[in-house]
PDB file of N, CA, C and O in Angstrom, chain B, residues numbered from 101:
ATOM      1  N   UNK B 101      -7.519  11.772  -5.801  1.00  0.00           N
ATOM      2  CA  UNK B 101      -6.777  11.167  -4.718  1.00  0.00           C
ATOM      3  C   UNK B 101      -6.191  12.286  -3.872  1.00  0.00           C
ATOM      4  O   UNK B 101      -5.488  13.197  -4.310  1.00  0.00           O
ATOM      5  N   UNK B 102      -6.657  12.068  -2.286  1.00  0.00           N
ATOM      6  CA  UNK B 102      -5.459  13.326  -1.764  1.00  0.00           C
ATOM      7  C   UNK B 102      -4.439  12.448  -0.812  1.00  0.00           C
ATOM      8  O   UNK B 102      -4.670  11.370  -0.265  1.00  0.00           O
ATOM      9  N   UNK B 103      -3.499  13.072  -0.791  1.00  0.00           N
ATOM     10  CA  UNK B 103      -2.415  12.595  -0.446  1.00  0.00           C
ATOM     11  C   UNK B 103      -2.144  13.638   0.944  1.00  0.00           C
ATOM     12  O   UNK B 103      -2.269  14.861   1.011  1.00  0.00           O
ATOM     13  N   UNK B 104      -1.797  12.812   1.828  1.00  0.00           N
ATOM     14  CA  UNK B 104      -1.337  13.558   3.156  1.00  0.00           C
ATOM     15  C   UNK B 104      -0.192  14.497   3.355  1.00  0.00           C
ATOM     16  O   UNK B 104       0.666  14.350   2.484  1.00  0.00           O
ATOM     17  N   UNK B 105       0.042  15.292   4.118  1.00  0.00           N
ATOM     18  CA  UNK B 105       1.331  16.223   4.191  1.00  0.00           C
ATOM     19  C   UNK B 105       2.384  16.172   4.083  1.00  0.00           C
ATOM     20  O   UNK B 105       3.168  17.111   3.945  1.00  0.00           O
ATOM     21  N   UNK B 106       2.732  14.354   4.152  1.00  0.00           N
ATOM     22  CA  UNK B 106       4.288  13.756   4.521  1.00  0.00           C
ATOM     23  C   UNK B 106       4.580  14.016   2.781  1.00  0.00           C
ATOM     24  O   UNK B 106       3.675  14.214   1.970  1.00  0.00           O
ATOM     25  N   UNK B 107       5.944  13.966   2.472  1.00  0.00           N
ATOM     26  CA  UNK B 107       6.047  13.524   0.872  1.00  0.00           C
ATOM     27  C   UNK B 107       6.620  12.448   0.504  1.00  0.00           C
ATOM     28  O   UNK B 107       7.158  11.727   1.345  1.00  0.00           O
ATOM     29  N   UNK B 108       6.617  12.193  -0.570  1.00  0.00           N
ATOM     30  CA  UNK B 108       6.567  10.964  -1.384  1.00  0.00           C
ATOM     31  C   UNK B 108       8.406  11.130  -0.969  1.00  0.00           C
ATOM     32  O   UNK B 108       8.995  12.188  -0.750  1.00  0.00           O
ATOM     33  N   UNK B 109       9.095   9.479  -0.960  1.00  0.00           N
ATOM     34  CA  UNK B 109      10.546   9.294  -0.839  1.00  0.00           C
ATOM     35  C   UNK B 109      10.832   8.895  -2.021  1.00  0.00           C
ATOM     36  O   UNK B 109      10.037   8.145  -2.587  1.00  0.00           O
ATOM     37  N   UNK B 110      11.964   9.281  -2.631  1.00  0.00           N
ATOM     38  CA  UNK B 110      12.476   9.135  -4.027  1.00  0.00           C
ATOM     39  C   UNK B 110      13.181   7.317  -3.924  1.00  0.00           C
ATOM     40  O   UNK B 110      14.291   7.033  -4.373  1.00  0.00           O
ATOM     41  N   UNK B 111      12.499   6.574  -3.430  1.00  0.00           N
ATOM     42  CA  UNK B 111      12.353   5.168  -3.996  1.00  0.00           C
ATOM     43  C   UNK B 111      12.327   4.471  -4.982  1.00  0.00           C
ATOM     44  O   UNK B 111      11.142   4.443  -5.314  1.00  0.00           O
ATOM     45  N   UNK B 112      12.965   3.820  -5.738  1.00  0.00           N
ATOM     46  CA  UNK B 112      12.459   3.375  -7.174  1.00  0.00           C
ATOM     47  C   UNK B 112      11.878   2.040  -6.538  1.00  0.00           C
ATOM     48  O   UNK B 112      12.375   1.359  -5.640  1.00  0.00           O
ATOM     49  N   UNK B 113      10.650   1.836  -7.266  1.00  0.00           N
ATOM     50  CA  UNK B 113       9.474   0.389  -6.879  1.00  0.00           C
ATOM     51  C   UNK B 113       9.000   0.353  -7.838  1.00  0.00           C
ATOM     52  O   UNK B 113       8.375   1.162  -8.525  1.00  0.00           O
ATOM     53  N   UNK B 114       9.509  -1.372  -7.999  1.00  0.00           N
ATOM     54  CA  UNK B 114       9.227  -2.367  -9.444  1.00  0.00           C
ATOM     55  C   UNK B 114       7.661  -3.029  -9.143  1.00  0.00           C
ATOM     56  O   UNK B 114       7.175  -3.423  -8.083  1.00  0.00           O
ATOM     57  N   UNK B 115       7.331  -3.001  -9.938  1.00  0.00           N
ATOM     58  CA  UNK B 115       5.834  -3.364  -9.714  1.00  0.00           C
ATOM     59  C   UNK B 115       5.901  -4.607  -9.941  1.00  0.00           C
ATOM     60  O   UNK B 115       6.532  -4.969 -10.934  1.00  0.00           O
ATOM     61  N   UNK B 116       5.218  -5.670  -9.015  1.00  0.00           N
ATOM     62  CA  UNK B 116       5.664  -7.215  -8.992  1.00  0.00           C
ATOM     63  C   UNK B 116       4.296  -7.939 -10.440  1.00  0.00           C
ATOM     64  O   UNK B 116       3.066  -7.888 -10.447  1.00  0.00           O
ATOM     65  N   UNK B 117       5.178  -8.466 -11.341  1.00  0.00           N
ATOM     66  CA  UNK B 117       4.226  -9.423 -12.239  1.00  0.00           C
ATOM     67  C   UNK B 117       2.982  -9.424 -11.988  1.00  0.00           C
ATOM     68  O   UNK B 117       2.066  -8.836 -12.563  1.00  0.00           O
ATOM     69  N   UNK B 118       2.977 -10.215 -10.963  1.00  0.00           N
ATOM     70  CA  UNK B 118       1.639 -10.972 -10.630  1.00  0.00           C
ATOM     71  C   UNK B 118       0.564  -9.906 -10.250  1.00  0.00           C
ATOM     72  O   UNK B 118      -0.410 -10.429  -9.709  1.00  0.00           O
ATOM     73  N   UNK B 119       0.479  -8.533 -10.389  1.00  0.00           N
ATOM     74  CA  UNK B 119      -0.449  -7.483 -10.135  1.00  0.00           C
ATOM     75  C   UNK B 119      -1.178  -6.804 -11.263  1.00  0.00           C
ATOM     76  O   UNK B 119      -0.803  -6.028 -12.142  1.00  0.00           O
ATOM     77  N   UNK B 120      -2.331  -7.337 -10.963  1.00  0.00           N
ATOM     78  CA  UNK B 120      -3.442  -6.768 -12.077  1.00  0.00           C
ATOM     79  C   UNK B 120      -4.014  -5.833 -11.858  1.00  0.00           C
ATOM     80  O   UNK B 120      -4.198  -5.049 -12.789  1.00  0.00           O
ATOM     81  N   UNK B 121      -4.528  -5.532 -10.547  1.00  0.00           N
ATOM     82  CA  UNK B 121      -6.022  -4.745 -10.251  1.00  0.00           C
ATOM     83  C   UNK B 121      -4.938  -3.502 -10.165  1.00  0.00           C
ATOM     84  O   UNK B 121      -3.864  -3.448  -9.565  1.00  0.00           O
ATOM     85  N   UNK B 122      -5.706  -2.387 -11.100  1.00  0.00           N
ATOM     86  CA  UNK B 122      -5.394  -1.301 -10.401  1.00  0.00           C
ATOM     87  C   UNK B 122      -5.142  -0.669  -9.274  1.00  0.00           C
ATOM     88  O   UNK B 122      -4.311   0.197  -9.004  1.00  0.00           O
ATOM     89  N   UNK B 123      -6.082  -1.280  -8.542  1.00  0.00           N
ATOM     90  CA  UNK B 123      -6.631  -0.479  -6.959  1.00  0.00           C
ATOM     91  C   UNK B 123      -5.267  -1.068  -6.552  1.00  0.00           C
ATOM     92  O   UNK B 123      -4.422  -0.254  -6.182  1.00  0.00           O
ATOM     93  N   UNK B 124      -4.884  -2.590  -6.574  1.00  0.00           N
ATOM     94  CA  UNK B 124      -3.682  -3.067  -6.032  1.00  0.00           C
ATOM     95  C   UNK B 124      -2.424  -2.226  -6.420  1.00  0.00           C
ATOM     96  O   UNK B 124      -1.661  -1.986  -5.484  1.00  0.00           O
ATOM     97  N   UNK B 125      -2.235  -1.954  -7.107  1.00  0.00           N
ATOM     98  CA  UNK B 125      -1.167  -1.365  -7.883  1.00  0.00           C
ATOM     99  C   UNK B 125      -0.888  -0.076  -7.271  1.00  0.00           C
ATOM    100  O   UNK B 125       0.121   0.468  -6.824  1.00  0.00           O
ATOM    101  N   UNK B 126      -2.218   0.259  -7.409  1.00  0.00           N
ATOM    102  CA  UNK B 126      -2.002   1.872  -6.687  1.00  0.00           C
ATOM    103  C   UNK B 126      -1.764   1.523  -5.079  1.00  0.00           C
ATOM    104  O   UNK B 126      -0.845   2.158  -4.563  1.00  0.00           O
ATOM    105  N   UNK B 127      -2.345   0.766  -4.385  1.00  0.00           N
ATOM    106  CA  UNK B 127      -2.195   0.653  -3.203  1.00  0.00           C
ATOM    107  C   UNK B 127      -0.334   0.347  -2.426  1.00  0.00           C
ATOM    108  O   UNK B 127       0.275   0.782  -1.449  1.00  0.00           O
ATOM    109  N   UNK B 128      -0.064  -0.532  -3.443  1.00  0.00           N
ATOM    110  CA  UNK B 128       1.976  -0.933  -3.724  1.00  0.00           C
ATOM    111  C   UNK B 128       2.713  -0.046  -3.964  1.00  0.00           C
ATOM    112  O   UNK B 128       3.877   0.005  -3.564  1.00  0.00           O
ATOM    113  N   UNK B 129       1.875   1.220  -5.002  1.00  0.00           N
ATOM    114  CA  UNK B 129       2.536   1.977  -5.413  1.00  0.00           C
ATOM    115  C   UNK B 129       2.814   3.067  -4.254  1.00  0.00           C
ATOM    116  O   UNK B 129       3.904   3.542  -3.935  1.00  0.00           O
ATOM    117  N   UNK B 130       2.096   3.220  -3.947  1.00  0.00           N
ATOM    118  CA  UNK B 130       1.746   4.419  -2.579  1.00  0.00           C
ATOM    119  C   UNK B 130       2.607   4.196  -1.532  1.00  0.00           C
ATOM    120  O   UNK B 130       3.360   5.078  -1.120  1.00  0.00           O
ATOM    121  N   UNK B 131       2.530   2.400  -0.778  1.00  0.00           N
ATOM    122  CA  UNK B 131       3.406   2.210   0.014  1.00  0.00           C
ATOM    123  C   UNK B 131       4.777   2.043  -0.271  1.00  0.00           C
ATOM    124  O   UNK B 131       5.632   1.823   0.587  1.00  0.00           O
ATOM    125  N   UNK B 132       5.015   2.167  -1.696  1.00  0.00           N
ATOM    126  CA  UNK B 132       6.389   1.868  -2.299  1.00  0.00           C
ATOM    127  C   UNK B 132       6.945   3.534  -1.953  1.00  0.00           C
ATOM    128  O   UNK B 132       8.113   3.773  -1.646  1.00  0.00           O
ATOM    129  N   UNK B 133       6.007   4.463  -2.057  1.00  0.00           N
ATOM    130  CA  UNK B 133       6.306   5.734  -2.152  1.00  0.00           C
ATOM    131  C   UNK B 133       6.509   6.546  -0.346  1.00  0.00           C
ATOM    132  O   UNK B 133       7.046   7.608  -0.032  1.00  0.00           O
ATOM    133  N   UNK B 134       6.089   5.905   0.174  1.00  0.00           N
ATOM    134  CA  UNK B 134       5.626   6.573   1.796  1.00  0.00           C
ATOM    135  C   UNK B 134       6.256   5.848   2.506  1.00  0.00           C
ATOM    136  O   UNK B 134       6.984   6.339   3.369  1.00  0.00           O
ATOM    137  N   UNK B 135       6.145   4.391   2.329  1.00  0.00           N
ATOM    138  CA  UNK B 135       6.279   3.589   3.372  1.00  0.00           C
ATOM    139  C   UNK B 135       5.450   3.214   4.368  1.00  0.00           C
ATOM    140  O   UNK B 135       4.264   3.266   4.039  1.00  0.00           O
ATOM    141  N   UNK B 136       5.618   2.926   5.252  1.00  0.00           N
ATOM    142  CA  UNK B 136       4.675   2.142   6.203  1.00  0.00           C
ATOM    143  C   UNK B 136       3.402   2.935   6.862  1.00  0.00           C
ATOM    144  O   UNK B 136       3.580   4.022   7.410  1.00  0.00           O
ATOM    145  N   UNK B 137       2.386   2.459   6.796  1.00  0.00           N
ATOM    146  CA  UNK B 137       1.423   3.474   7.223  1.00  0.00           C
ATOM    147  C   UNK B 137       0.159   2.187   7.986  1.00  0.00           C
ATOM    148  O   UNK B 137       0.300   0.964   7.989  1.00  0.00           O
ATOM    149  N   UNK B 138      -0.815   2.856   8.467  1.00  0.00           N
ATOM    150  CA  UNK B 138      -1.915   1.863   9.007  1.00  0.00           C
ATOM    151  C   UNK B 138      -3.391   2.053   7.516  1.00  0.00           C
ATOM    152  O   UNK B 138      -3.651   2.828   6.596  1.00  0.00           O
ATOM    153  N   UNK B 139      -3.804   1.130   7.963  1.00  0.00           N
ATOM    154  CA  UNK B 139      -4.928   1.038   6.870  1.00  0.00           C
ATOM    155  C   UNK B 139      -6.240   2.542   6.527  1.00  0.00           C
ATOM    156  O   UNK B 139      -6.905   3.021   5.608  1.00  0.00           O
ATOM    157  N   UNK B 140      -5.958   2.735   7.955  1.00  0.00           N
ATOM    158  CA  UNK B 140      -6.822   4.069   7.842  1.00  0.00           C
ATOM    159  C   UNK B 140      -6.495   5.319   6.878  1.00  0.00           C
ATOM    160  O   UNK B 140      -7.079   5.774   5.895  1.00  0.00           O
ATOM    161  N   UNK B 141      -5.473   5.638   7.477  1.00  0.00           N
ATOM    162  CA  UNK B 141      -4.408   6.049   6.238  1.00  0.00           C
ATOM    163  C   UNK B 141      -4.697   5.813   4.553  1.00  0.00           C
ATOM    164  O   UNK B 141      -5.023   6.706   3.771  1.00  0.00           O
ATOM    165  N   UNK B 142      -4.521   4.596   4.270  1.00  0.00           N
ATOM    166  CA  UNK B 142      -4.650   4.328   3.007  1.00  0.00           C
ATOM    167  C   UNK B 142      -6.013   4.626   2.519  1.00  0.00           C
ATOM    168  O   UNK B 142      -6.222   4.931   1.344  1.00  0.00           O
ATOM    169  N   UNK B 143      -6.995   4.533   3.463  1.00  0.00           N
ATOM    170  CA  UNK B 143      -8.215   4.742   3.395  1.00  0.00           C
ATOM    171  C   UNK B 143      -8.485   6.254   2.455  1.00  0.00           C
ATOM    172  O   UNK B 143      -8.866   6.429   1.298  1.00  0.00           O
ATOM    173  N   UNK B 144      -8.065   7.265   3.621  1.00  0.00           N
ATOM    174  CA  UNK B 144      -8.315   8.485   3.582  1.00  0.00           C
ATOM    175  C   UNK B 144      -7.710   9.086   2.183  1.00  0.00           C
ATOM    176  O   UNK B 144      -8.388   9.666   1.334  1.00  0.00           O
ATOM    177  N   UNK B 145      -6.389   8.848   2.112  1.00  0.00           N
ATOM    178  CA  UNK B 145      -5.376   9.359   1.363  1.00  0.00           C
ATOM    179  C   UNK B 145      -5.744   8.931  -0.453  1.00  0.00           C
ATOM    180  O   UNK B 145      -5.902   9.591  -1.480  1.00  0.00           O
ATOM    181  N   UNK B 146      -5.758   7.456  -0.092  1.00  0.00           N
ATOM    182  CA  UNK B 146      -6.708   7.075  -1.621  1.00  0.00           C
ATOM    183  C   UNK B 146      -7.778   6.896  -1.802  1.00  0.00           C
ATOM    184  O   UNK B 146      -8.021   6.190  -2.781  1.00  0.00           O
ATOM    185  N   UNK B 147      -8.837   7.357  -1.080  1.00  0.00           N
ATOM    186  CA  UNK B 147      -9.712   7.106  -1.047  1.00  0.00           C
ATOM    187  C   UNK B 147     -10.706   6.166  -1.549  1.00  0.00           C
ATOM    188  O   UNK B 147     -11.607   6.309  -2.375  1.00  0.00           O
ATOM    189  N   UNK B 148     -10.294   5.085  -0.793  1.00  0.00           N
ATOM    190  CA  UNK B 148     -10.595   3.243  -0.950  1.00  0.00           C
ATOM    191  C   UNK B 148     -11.717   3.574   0.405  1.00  0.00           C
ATOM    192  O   UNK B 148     -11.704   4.433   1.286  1.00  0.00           O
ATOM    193  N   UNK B 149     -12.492   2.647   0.139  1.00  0.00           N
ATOM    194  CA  UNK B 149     -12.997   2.172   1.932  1.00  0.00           C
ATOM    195  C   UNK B 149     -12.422   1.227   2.402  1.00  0.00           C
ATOM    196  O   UNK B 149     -11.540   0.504   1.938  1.00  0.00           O
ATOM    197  N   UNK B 150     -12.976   1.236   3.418  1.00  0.00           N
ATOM    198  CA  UNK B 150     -11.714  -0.127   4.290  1.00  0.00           C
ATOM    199  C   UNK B 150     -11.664  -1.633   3.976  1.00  0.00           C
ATOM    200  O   UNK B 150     -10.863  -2.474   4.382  1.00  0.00           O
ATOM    201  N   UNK B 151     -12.706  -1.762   3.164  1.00  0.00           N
ATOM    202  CA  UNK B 151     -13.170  -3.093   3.210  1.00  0.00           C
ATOM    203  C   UNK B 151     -12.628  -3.033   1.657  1.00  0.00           C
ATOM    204  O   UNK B 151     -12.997  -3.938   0.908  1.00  0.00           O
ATOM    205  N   UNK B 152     -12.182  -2.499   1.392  1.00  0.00           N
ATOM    206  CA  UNK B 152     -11.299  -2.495  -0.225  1.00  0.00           C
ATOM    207  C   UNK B 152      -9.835  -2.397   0.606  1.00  0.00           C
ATOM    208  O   UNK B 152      -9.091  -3.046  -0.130  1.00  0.00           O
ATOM    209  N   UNK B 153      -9.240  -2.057   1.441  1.00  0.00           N
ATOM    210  CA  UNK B 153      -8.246  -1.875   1.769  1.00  0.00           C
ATOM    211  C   UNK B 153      -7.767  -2.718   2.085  1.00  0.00           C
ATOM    212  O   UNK B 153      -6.726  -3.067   1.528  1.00  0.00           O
ATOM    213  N   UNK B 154      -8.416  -3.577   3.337  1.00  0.00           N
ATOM    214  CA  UNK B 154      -8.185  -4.386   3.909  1.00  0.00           C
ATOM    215  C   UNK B 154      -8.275  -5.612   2.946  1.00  0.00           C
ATOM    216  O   UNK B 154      -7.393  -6.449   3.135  1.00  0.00           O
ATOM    217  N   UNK B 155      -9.242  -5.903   1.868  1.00  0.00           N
ATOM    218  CA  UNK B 155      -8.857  -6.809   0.571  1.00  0.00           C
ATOM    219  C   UNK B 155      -7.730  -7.168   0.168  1.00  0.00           C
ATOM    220  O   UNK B 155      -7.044  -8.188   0.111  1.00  0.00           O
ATOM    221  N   UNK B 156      -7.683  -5.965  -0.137  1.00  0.00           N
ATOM    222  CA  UNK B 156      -5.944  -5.580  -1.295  1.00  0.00           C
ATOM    223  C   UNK B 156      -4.953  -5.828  -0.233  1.00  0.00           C
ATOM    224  O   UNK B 156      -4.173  -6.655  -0.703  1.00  0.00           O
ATOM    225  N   UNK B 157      -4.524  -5.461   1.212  1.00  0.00           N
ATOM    226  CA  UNK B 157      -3.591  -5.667   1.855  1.00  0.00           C
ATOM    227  C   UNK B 157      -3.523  -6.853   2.408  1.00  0.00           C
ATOM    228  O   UNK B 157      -2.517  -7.153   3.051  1.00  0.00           O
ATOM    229  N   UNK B 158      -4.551  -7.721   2.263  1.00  0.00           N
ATOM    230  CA  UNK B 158      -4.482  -9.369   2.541  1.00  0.00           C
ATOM    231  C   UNK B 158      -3.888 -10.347   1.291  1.00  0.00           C
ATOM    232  O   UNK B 158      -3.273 -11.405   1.427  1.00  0.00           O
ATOM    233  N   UNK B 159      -4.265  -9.662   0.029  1.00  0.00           N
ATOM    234  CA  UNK B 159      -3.720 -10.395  -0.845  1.00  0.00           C
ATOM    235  C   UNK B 159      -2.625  -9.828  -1.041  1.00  0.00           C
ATOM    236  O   UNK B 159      -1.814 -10.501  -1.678  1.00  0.00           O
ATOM    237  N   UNK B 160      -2.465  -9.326  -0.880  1.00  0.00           N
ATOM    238  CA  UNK B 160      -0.620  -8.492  -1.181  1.00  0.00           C
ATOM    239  C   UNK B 160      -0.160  -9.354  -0.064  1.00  0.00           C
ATOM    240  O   UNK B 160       0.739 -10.190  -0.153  1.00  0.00           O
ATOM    241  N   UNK B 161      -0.807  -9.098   0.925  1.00  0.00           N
ATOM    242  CA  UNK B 161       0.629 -10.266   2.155  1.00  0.00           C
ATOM    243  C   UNK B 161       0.321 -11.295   1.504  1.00  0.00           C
ATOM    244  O   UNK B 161       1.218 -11.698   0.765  1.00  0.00           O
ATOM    245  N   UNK B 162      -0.566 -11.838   1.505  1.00  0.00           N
ATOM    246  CA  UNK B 162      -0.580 -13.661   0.899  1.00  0.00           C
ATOM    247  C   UNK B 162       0.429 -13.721  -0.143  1.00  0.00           C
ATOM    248  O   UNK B 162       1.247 -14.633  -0.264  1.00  0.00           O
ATOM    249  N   UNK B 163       0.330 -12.744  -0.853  1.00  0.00           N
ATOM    250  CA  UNK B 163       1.536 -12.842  -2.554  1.00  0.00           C
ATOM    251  C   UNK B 163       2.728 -12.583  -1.659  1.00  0.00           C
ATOM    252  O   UNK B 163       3.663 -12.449  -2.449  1.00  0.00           O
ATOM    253  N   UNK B 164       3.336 -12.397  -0.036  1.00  0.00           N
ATOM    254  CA  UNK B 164       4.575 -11.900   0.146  1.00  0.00           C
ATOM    255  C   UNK B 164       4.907 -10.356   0.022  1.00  0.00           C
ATOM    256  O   UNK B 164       6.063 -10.072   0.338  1.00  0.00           O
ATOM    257  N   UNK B 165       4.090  -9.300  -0.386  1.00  0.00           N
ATOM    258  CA  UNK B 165       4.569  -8.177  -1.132  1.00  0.00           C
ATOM    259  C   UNK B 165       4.750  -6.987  -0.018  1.00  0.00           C
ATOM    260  O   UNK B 165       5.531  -6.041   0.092  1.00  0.00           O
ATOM    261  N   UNK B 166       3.420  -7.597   0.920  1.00  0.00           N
ATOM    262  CA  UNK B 166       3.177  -6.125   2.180  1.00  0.00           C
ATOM    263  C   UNK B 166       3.755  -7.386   3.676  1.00  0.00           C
ATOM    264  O   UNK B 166       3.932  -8.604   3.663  1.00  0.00           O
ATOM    265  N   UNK B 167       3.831  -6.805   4.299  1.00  0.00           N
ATOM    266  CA  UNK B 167       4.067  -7.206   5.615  1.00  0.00           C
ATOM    267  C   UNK B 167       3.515  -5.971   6.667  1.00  0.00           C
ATOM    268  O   UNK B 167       3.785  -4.772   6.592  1.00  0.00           O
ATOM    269  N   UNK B 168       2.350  -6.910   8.028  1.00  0.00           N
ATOM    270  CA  UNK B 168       1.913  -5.339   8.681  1.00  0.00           C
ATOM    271  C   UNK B 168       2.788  -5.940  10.088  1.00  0.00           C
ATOM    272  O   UNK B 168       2.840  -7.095  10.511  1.00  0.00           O
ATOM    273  N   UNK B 169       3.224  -5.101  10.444  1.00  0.00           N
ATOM    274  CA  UNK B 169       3.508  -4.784  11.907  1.00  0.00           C
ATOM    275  C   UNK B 169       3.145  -3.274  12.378  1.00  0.00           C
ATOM    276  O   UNK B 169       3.234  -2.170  11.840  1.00  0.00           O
ATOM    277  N   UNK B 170       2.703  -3.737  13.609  1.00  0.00           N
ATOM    278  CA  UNK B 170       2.136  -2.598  14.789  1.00  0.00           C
ATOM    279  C   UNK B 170       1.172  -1.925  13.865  1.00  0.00           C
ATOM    280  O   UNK B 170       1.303  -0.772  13.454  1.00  0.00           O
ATOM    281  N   UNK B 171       0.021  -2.884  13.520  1.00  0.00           N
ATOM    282  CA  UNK B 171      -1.072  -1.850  12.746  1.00  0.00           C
ATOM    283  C   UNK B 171      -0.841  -1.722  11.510  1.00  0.00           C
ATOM    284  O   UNK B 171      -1.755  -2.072  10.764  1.00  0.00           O
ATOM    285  N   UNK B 172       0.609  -1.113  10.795  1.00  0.00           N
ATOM    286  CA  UNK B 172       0.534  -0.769   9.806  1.00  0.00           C
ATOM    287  C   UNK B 172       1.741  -1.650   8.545  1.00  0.00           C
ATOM    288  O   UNK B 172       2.780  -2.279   8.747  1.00  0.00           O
ATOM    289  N   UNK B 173       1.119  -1.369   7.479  1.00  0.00           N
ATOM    290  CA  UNK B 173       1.549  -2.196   6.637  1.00  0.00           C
ATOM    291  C   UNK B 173       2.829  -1.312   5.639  1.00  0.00           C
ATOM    292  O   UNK B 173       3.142  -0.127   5.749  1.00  0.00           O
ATOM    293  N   UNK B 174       3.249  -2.080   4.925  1.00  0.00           N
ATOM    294  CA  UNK B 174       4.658  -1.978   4.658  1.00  0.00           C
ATOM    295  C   UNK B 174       4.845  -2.986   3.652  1.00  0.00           C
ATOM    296  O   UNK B 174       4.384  -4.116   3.815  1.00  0.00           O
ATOM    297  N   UNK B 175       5.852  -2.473   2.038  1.00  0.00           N
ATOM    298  CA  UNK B 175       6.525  -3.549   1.251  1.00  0.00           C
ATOM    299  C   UNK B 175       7.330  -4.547   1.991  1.00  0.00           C
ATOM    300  O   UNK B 175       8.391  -4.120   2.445  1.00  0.00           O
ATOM    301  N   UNK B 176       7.063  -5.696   2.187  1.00  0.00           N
ATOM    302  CA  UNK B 176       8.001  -6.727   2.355  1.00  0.00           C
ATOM    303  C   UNK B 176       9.470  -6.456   2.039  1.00  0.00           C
ATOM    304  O   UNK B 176       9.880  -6.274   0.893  1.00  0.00           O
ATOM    305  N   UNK B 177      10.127  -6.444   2.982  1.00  0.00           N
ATOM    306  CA  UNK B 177      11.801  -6.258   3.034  1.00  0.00           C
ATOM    307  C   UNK B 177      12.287  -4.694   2.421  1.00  0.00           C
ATOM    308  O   UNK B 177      13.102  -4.298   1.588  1.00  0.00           O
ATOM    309  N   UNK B 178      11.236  -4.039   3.394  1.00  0.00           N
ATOM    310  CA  UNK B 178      11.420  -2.524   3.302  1.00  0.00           C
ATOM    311  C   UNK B 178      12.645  -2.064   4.104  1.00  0.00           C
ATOM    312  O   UNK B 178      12.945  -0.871   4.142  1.00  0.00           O
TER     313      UNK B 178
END
């Protein structure tokens, strides 16, 4: 995994029940850690393709967990 230049914010993020898939987990975990970013981003950094990205960040909003504004997505009640 490479991770971009910004660094990780000393956040503590509870990982919600209802999350199984790894890829999800890591994807919550990341934005739990950075904060708000656009999908491309997540792309590069974890190296998902988009069409895994864009998966995982549809079911995370459907569960409530991400919310996107202006492009980029974000934990719900960040």
């Amino acid at each position: 995994m490479k991770l971009s230049a910004d660094s990780p914010s000393a956040r503590n993020v509870s990982m919600p029940d209802d999350l199984e898939s790894p890829r999800a987990k890591l994807v919550y975990l990341y934005l739990g850690a950075y904060g708000s970013c656009p999908a491309d981003r997540l792309c590069t950094d974890l190296e998902l393709s988009k069409s895994t990205v864009l998966s995982i960040t549809g079911t995370l909003r459907k569960r409530g967990h991400l919310e996107r504004t202006d492009g980029k997505f974000e934990l719900a009640g960040a």
